[in-house]
C-alpha positions as CSV (number, residue, x, y, z in Angstrom):
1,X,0.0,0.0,0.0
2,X,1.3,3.4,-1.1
3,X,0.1,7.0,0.4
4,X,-0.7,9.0,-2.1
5,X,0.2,12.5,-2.4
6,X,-2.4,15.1,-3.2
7,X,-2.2,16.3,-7.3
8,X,-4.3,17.7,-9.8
9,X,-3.6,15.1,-13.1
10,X,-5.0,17.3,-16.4
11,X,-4.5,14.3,-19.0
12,X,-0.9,15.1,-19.8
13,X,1.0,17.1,-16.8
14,X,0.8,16.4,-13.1
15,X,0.7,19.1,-10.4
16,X,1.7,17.6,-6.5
17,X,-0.6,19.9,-3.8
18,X,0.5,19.5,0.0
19,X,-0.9,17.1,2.4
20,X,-1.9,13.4,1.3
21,X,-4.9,12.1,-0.1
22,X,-7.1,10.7,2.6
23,X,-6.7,7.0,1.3
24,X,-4.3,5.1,0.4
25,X,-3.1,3.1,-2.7
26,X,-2.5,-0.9,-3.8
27,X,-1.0,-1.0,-7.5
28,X,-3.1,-2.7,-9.9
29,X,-1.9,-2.6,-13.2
30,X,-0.1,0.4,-15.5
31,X,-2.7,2.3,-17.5
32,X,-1.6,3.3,-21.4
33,X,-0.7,6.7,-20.4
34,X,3.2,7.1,-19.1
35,X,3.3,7.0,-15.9
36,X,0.1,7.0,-14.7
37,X,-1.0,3.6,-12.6
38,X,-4.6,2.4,-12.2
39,X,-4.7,1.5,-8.1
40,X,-7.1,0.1,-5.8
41,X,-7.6,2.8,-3.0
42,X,-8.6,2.0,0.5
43,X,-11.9,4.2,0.7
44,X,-13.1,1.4,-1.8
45,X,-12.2,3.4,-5.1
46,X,-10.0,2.3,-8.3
47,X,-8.2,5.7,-9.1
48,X,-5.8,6.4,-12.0
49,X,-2.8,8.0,-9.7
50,X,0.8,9.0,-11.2
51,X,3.3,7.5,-10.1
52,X,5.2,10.2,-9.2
53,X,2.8,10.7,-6.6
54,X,2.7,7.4,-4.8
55,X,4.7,7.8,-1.4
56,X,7.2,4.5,-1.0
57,X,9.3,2.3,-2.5
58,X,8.3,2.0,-6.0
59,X,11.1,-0.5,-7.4
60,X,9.1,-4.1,-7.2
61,X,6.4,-2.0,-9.3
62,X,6.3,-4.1,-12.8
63,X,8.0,-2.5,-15.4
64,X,5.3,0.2,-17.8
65,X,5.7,-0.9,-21.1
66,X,6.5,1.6,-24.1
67,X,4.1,4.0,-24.7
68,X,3.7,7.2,-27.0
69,X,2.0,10.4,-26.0
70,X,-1.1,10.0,-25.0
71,X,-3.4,12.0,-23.5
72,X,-5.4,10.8,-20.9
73,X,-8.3,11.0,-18.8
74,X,-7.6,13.9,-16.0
75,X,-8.0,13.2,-12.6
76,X,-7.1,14.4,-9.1
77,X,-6.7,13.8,-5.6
């Protein structure tokens, strides 16, 4: 389980805001977009959260595979 650091996700750029999200995180699988994860959150939720934004050792993550530029759906904290 990862805390998750508050952000505002606009589809292609992430912005970190202070504090932590009130849940936290389990990885599920890497979406299409670079960098962005889909996650199973512990207030019940399945959340699209980047990566960069998951508190905690990130290195037995599976590798994302190659992806272009995509744009993706936004999302937030």
């Amino acid at each position: 389980m990862f805390e998750v650091e508050n952000f505002i996700y606009n589809g292609f750029s992430v912005m970190s805001k202070p504090g932590n999200a009130k849940y936290t995180a389990e990885f599920i699988k890497w979406t299409n977009d670079p960098g962005i994860a889909l996650c199973k959150c512990s207030d019940g939720n399945i959340r699209n959260i980047p990566s960069c934004c998951l508190k905690g050792n990130l290195d037995n993550l599976p590798k994302q595979e190659k992806t272009g530029v995509i744009f993706g759906e936004s999302c937030n904290s």
